[in-house]
ModelCIF file with pLDDT and N, C-alpha, C, O atoms, coordinates in Angstrom:
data_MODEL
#
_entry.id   MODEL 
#
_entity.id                         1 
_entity.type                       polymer 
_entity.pdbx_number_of_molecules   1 
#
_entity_poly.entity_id                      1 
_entity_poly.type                           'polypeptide(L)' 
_entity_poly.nstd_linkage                   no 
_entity_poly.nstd_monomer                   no 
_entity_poly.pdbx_seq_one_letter_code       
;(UNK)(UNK)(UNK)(UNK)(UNK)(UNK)(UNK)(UNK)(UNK)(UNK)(UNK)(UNK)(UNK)(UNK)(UNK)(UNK)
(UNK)(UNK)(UNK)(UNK)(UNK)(UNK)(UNK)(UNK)(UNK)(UNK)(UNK)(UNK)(UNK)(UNK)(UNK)(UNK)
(UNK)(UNK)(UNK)(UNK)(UNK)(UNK)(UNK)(UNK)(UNK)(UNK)(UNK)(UNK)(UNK)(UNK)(UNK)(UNK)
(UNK)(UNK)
;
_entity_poly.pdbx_seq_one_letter_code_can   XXXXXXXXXXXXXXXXXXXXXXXXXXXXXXXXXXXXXXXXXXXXXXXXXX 
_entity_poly.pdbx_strand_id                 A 
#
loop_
_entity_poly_seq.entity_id 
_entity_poly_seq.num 
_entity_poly_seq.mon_id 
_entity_poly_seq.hetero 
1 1  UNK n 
1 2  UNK n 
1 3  UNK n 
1 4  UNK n 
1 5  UNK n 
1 6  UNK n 
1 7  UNK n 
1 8  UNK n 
1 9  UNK n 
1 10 UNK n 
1 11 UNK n 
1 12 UNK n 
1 13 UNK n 
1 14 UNK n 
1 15 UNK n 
1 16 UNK n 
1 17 UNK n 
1 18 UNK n 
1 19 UNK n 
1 20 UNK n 
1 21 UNK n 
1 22 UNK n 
1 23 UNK n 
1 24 UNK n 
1 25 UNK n 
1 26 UNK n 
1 27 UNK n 
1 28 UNK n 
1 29 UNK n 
1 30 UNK n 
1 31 UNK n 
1 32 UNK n 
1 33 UNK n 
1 34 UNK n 
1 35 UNK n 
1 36 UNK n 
1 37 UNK n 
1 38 UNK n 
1 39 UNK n 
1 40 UNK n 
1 41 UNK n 
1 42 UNK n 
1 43 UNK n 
1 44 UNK n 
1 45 UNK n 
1 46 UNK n 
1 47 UNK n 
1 48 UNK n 
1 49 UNK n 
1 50 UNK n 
#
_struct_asym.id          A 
_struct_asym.entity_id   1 
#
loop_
_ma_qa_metric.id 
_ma_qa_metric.mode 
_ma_qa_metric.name 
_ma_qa_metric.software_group_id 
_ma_qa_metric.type 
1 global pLDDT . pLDDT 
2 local  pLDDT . pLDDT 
#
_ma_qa_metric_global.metric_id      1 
_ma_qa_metric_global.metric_value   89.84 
_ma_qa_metric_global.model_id       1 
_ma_qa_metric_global.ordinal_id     1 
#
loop_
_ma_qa_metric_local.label_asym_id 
_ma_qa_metric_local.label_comp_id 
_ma_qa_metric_local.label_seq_id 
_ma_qa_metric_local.metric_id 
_ma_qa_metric_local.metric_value 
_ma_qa_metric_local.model_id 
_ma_qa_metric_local.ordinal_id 
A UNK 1  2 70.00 1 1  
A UNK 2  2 74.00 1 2  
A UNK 3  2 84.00 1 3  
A UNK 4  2 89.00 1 4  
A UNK 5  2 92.00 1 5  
A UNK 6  2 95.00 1 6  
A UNK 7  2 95.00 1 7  
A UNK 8  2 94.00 1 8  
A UNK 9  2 94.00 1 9  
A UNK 10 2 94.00 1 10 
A UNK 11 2 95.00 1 11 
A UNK 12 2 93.00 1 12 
A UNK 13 2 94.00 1 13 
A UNK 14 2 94.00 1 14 
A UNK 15 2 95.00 1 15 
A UNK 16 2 94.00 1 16 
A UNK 17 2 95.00 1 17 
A UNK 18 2 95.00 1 18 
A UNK 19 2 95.00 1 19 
A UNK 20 2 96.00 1 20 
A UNK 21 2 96.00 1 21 
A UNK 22 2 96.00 1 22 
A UNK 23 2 96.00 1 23 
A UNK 24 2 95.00 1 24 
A UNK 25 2 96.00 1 25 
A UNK 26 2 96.00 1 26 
A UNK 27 2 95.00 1 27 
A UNK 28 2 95.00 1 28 
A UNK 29 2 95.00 1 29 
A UNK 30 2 95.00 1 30 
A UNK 31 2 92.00 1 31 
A UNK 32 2 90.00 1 32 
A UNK 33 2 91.00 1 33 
A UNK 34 2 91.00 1 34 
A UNK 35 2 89.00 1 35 
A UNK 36 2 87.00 1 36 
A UNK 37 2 89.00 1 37 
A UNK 38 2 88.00 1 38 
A UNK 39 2 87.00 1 39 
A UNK 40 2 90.00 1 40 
A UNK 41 2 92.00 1 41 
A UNK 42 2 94.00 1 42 
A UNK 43 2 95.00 1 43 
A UNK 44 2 95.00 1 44 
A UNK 45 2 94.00 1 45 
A UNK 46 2 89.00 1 46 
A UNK 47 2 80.00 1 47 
A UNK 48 2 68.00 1 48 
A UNK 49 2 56.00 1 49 
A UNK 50 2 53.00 1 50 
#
loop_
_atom_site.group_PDB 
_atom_site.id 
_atom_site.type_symbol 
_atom_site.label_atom_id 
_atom_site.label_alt_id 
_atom_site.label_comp_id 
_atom_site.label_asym_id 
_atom_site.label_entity_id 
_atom_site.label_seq_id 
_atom_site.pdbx_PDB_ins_code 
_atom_site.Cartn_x 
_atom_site.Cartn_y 
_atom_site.Cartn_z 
_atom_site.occupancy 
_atom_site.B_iso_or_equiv 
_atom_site.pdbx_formal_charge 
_atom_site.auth_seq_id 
_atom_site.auth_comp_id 
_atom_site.auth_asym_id 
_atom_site.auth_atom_id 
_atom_site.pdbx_PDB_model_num 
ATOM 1   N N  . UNK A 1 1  ? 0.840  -1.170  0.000  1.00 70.00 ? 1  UNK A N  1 
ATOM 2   C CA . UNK A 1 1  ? 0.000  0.000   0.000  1.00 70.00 ? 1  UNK A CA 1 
ATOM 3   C C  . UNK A 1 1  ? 0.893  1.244   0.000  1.00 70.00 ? 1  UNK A C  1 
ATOM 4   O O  . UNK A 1 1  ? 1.719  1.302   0.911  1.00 70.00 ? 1  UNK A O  1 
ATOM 5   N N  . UNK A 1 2  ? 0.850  2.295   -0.926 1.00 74.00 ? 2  UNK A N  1 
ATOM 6   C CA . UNK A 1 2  ? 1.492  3.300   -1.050 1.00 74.00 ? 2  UNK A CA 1 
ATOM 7   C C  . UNK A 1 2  ? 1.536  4.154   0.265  1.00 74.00 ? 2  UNK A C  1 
ATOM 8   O O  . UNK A 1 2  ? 0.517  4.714   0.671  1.00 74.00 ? 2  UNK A O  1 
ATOM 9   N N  . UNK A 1 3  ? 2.784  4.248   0.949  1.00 84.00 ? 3  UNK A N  1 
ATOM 10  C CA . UNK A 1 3  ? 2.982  4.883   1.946  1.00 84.00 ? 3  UNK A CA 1 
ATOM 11  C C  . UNK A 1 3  ? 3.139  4.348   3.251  1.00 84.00 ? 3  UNK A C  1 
ATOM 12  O O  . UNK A 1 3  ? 3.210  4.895   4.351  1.00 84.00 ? 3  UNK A O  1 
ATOM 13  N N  . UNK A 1 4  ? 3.188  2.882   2.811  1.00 89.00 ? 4  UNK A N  1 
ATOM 14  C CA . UNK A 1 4  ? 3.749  1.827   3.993  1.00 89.00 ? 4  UNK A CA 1 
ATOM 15  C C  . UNK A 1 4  ? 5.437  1.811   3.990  1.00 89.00 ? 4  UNK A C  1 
ATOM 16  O O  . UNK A 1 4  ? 6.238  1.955   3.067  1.00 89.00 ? 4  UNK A O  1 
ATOM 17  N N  . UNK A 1 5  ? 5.614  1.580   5.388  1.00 92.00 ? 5  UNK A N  1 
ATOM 18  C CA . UNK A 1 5  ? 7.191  1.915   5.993  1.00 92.00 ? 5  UNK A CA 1 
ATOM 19  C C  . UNK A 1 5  ? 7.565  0.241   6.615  1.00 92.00 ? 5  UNK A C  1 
ATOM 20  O O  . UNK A 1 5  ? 6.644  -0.520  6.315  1.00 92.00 ? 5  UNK A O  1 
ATOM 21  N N  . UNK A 1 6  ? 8.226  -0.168  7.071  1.00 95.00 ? 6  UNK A N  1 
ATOM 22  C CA . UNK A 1 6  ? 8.856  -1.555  7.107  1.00 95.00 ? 6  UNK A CA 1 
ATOM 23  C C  . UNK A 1 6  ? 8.581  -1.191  8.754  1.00 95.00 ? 6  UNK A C  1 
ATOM 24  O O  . UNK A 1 6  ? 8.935  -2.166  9.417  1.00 95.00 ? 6  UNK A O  1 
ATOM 25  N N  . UNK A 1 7  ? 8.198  -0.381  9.395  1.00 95.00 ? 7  UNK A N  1 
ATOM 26  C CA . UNK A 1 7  ? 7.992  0.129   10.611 1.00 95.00 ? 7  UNK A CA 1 
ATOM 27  C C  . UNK A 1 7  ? 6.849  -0.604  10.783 1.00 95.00 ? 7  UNK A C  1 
ATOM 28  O O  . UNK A 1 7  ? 6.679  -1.559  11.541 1.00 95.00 ? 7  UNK A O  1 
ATOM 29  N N  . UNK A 1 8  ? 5.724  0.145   9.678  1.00 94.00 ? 8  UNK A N  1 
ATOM 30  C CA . UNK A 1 8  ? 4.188  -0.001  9.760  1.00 94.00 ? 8  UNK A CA 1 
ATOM 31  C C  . UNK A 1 8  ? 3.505  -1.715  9.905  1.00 94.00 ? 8  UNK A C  1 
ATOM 32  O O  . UNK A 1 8  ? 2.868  -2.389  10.714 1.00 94.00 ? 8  UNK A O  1 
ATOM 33  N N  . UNK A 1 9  ? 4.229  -1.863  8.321  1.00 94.00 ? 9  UNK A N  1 
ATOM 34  C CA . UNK A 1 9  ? 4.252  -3.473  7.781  1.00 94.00 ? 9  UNK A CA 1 
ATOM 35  C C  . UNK A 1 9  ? 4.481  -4.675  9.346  1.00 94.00 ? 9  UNK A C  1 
ATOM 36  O O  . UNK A 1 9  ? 3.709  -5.572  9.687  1.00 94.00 ? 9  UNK A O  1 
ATOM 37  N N  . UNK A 1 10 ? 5.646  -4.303  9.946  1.00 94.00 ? 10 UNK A N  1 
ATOM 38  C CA . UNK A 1 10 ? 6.521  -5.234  10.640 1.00 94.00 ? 10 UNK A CA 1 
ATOM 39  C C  . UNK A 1 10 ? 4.735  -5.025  12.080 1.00 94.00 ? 10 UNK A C  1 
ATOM 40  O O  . UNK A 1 10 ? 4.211  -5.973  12.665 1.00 94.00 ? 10 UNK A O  1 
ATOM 41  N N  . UNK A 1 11 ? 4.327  -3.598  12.187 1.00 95.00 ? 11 UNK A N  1 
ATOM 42  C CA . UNK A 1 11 ? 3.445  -3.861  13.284 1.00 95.00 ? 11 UNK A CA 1 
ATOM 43  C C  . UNK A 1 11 ? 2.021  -4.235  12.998 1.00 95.00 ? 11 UNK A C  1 
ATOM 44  O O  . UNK A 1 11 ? 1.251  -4.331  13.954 1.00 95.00 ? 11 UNK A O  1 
ATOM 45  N N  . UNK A 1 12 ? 1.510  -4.498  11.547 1.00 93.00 ? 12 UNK A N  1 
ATOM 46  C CA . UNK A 1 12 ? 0.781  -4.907  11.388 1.00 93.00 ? 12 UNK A CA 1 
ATOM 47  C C  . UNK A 1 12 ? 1.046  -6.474  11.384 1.00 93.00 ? 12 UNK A C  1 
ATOM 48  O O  . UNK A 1 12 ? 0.364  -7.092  12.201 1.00 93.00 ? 12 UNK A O  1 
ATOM 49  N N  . UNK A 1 13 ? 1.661  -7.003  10.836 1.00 94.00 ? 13 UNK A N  1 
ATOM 50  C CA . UNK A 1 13 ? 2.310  -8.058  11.037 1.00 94.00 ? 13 UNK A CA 1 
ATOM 51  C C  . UNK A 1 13 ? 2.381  -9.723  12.054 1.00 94.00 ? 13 UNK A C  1 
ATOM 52  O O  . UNK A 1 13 ? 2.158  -10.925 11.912 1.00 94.00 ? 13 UNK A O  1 
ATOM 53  N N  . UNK A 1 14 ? 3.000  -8.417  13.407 1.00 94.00 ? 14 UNK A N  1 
ATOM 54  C CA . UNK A 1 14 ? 3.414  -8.913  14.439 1.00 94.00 ? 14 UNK A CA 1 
ATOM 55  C C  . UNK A 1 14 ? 4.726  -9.215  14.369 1.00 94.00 ? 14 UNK A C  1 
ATOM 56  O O  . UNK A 1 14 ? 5.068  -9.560  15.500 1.00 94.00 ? 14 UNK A O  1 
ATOM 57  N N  . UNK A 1 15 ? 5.506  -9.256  13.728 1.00 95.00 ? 15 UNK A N  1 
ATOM 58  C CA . UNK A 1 15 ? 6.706  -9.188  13.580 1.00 95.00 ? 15 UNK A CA 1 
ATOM 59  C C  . UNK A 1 15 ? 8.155  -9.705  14.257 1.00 95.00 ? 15 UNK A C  1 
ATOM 60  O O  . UNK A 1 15 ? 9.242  -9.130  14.310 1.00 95.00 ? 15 UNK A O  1 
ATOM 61  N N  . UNK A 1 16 ? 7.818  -10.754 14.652 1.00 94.00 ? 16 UNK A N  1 
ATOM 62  C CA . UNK A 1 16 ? 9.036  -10.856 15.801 1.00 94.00 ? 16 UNK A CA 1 
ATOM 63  C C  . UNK A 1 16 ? 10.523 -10.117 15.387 1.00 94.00 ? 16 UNK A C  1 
ATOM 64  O O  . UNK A 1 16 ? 11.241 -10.554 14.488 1.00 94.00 ? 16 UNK A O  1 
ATOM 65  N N  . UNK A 1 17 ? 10.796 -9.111  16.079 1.00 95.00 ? 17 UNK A N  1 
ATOM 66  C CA . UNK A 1 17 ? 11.865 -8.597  15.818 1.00 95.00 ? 17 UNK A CA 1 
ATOM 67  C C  . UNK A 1 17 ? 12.149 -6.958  15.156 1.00 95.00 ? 17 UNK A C  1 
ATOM 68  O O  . UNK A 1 17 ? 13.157 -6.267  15.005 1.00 95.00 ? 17 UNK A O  1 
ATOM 69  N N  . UNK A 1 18 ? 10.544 -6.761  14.843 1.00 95.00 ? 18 UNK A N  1 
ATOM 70  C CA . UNK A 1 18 ? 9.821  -5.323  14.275 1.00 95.00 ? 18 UNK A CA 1 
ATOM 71  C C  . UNK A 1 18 ? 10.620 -5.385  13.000 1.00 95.00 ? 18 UNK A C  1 
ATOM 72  O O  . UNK A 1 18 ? 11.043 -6.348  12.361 1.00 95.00 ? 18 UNK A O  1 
ATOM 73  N N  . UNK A 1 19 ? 10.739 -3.618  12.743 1.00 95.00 ? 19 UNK A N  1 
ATOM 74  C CA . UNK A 1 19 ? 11.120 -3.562  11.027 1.00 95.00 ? 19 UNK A CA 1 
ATOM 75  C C  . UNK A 1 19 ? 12.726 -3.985  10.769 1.00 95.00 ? 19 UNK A C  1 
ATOM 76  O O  . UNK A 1 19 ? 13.159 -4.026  9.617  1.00 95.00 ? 19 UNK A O  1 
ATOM 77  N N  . UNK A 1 20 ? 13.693 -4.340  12.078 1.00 96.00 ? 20 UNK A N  1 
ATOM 78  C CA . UNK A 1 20 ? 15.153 -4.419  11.584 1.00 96.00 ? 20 UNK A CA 1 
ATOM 79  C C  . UNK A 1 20 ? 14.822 -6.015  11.043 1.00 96.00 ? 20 UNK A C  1 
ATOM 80  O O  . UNK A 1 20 ? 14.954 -6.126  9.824  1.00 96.00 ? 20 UNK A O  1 
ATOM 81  N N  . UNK A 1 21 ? 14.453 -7.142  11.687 1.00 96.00 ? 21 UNK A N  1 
ATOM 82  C CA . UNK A 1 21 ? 13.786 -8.419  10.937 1.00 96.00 ? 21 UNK A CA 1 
ATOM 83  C C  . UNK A 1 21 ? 13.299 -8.680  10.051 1.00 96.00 ? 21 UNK A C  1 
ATOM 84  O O  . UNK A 1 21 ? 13.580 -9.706  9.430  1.00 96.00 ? 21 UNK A O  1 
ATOM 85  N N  . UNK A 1 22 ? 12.215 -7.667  9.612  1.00 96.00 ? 22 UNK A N  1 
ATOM 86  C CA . UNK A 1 22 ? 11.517 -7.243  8.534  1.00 96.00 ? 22 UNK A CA 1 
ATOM 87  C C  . UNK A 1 22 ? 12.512 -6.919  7.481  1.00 96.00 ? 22 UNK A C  1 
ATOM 88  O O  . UNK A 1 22 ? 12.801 -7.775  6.644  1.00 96.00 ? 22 UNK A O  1 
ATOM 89  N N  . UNK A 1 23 ? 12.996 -5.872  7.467  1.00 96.00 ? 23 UNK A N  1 
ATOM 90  C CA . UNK A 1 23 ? 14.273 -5.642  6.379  1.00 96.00 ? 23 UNK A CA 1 
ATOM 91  C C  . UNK A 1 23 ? 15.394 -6.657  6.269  1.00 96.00 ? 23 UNK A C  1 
ATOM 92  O O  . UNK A 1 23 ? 15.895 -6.790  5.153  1.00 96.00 ? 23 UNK A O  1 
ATOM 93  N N  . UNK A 1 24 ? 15.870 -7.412  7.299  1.00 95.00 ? 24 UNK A N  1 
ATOM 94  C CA . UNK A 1 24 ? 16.791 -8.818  6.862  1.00 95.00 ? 24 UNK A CA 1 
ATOM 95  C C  . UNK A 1 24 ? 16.529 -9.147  6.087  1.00 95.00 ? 24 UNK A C  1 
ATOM 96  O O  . UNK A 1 24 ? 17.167 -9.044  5.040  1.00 95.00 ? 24 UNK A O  1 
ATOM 97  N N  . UNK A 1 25 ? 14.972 -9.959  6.285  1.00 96.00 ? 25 UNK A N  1 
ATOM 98  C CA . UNK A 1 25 ? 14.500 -10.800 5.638  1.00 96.00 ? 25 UNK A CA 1 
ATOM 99  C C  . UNK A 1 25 ? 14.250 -10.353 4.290  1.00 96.00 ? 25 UNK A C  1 
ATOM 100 O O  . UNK A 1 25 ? 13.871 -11.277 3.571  1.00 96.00 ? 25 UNK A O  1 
ATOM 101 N N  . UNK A 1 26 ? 14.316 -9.526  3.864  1.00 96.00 ? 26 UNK A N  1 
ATOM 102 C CA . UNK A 1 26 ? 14.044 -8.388  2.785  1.00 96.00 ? 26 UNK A CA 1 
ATOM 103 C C  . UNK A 1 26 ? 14.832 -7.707  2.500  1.00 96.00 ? 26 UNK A C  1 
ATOM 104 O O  . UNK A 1 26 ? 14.473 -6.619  2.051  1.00 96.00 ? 26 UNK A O  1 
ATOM 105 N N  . UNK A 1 27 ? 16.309 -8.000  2.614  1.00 95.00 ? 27 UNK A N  1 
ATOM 106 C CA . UNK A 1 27 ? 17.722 -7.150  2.196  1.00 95.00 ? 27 UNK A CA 1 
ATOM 107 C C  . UNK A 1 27 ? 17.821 -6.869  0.599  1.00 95.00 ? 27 UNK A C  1 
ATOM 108 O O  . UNK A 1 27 ? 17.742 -5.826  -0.051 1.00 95.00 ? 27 UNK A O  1 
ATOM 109 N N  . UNK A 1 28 ? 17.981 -7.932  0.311  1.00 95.00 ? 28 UNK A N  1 
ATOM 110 C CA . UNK A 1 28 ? 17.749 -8.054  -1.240 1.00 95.00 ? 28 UNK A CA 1 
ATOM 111 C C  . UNK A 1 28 ? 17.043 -7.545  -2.127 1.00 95.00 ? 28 UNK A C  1 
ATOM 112 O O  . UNK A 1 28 ? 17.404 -7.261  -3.269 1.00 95.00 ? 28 UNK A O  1 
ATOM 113 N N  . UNK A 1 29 ? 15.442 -7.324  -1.401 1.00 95.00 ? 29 UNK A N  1 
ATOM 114 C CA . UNK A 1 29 ? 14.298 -6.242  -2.447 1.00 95.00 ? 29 UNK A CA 1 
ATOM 115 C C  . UNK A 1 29 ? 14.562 -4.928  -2.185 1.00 95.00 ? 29 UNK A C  1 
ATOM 116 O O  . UNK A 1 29 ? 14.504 -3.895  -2.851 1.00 95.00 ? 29 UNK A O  1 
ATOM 117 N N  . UNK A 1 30 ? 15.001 -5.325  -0.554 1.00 95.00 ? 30 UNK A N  1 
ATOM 118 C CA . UNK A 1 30 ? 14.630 -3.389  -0.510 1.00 95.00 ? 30 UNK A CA 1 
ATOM 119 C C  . UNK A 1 30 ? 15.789 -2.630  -0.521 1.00 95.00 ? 30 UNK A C  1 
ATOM 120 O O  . UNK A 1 30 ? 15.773 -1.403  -0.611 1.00 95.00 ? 30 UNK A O  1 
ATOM 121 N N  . UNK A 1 31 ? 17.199 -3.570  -0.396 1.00 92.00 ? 31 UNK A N  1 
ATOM 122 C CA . UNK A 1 31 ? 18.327 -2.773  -0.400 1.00 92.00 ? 31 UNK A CA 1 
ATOM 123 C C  . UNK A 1 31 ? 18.555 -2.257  1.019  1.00 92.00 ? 31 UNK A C  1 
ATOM 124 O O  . UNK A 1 31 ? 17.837 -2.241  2.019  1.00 92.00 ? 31 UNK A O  1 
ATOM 125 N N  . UNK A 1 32 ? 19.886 -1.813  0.751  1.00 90.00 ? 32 UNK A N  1 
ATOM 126 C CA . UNK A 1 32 ? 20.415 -1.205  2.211  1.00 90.00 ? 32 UNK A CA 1 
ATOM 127 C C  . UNK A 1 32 ? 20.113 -0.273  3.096  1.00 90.00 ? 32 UNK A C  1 
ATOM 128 O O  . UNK A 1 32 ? 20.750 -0.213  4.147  1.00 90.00 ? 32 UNK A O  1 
ATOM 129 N N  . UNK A 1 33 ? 19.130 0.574   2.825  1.00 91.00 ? 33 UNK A N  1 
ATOM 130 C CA . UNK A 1 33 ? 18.719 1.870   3.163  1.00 91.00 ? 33 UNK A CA 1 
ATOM 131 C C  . UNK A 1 33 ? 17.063 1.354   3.449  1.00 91.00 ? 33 UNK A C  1 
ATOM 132 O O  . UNK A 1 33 ? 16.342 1.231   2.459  1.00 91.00 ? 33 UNK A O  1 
ATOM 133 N N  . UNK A 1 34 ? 16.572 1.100   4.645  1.00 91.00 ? 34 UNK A N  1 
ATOM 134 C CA . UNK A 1 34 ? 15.737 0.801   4.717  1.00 91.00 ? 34 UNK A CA 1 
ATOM 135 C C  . UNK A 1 34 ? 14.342 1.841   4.888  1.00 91.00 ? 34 UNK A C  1 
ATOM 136 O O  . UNK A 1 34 ? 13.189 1.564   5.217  1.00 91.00 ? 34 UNK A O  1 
ATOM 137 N N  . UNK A 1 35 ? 14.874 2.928   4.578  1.00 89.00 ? 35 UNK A N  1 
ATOM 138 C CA . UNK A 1 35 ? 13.906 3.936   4.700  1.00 89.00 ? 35 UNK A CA 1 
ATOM 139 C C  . UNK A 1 35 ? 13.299 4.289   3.210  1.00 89.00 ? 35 UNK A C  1 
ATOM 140 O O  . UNK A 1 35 ? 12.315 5.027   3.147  1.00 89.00 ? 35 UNK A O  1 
ATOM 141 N N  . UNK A 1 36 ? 13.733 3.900   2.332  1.00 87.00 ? 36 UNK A N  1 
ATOM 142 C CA . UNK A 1 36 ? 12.931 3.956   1.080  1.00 87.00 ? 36 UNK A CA 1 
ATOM 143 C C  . UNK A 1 36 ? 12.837 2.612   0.468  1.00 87.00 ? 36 UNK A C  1 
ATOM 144 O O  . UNK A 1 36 ? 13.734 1.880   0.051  1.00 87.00 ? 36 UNK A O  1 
ATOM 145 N N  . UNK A 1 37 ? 11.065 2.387   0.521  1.00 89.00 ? 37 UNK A N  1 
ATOM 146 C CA . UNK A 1 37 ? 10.418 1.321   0.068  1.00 89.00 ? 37 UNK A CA 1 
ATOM 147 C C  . UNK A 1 37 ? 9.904  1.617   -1.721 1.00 89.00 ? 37 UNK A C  1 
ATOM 148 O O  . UNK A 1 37 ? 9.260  2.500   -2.288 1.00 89.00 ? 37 UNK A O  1 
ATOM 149 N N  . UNK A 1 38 ? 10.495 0.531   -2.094 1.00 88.00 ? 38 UNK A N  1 
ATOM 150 C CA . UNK A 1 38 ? 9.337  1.102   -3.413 1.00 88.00 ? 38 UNK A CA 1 
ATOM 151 C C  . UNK A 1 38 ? 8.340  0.455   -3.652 1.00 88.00 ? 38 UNK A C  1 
ATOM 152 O O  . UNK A 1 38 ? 8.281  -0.739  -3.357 1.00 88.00 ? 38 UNK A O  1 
ATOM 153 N N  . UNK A 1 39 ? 7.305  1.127   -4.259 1.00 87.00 ? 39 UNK A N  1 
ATOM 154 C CA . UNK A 1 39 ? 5.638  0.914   -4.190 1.00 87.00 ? 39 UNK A CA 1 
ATOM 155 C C  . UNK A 1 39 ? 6.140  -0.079  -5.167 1.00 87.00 ? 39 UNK A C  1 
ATOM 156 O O  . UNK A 1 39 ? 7.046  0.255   -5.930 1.00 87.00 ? 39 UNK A O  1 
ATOM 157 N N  . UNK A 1 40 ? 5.506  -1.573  -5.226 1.00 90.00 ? 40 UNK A N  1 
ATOM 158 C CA . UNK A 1 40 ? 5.340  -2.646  -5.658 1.00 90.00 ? 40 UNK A CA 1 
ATOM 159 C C  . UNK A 1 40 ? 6.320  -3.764  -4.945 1.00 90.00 ? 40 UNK A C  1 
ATOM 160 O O  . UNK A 1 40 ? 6.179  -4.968  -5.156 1.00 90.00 ? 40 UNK A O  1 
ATOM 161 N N  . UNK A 1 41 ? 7.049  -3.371  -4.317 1.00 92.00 ? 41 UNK A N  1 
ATOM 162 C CA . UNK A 1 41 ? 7.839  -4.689  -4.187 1.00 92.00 ? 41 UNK A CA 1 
ATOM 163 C C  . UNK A 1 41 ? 7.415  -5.462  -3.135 1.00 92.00 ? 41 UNK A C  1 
ATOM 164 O O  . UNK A 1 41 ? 6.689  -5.192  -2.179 1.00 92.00 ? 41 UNK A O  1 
ATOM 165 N N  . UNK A 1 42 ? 8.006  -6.507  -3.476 1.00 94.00 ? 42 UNK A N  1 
ATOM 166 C CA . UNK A 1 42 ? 7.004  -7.910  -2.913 1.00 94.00 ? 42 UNK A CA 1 
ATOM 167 C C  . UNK A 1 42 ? 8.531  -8.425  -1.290 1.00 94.00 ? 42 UNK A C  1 
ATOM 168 O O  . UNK A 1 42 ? 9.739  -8.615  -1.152 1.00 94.00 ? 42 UNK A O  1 
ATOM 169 N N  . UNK A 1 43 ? 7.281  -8.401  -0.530 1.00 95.00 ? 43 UNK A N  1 
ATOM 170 C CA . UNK A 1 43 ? 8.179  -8.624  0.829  1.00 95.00 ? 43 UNK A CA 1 
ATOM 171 C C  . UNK A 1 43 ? 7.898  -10.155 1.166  1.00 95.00 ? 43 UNK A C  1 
ATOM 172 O O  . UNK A 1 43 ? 6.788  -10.589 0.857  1.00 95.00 ? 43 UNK A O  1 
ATOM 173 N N  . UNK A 1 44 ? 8.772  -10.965 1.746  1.00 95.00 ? 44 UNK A N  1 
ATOM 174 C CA . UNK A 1 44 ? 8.451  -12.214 2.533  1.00 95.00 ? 44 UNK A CA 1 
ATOM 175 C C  . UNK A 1 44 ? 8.777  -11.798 4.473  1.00 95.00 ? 44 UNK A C  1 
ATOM 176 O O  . UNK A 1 44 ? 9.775  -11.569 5.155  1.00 95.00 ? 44 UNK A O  1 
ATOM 177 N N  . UNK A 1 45 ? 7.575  -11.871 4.667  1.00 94.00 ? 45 UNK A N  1 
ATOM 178 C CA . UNK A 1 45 ? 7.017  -12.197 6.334  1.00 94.00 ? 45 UNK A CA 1 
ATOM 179 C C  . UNK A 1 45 ? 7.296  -13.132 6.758  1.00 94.00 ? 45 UNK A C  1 
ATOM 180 O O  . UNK A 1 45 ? 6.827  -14.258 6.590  1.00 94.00 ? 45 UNK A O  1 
ATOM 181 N N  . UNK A 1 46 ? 8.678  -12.517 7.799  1.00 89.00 ? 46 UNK A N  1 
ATOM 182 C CA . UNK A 1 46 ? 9.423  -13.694 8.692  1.00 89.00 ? 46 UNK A CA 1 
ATOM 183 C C  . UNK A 1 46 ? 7.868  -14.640 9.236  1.00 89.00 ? 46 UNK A C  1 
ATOM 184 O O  . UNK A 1 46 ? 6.830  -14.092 9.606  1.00 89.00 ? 46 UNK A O  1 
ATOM 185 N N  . UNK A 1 47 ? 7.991  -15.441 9.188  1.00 80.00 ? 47 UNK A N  1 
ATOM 186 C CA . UNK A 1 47 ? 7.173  -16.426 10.288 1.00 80.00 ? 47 UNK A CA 1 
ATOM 187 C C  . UNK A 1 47 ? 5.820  -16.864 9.568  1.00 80.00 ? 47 UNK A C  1 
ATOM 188 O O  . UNK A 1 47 ? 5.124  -17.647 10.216 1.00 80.00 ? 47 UNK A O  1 
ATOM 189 N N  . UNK A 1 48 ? 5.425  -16.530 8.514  1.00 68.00 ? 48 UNK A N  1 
ATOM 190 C CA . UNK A 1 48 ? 4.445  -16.567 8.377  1.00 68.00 ? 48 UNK A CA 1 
ATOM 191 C C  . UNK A 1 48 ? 4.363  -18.116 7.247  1.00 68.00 ? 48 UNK A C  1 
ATOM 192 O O  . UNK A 1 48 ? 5.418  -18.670 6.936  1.00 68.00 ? 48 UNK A O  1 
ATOM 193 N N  . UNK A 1 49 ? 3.364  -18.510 6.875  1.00 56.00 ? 49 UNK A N  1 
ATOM 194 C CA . UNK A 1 49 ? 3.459  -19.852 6.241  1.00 56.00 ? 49 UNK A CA 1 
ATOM 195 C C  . UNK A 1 49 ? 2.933  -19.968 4.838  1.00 56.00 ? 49 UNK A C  1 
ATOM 196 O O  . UNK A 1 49 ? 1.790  -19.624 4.537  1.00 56.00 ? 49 UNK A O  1 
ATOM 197 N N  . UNK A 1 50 ? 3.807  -20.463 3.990  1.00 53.00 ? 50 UNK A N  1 
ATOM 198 C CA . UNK A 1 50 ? 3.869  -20.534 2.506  1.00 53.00 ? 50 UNK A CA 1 
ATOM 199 C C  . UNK A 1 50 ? 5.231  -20.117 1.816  1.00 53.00 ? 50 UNK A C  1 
ATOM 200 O O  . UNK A 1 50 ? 5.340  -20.156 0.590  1.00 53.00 ? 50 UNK A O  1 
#
């Protein structure tokens, strides 16, 4: 959703570990700078199943 932050995502979530977990797991899409997300990219949710 345009204007979601790896902050937001990680607390909707539940997140074990909030957005620094969130971005691990997601180094690769989102790059090193975790403060700019770009609108479309596809995240994988530590913990979640599939």
């Amino acid at each position: 959703m345009a204007g979601d932050t790896l902050y937001d995502l990680a607390q909707r979530y539940g997140i074990t570990g909030g957005w620094p977990a969130l971005h691990e797991a997601n180094r690769e899409a989102v790059g090193p700078d975790p403060r700019y997300l770009q609108i479309g990219t596809e995240l994988v949710i530590p913990g979640a199943a599939g």
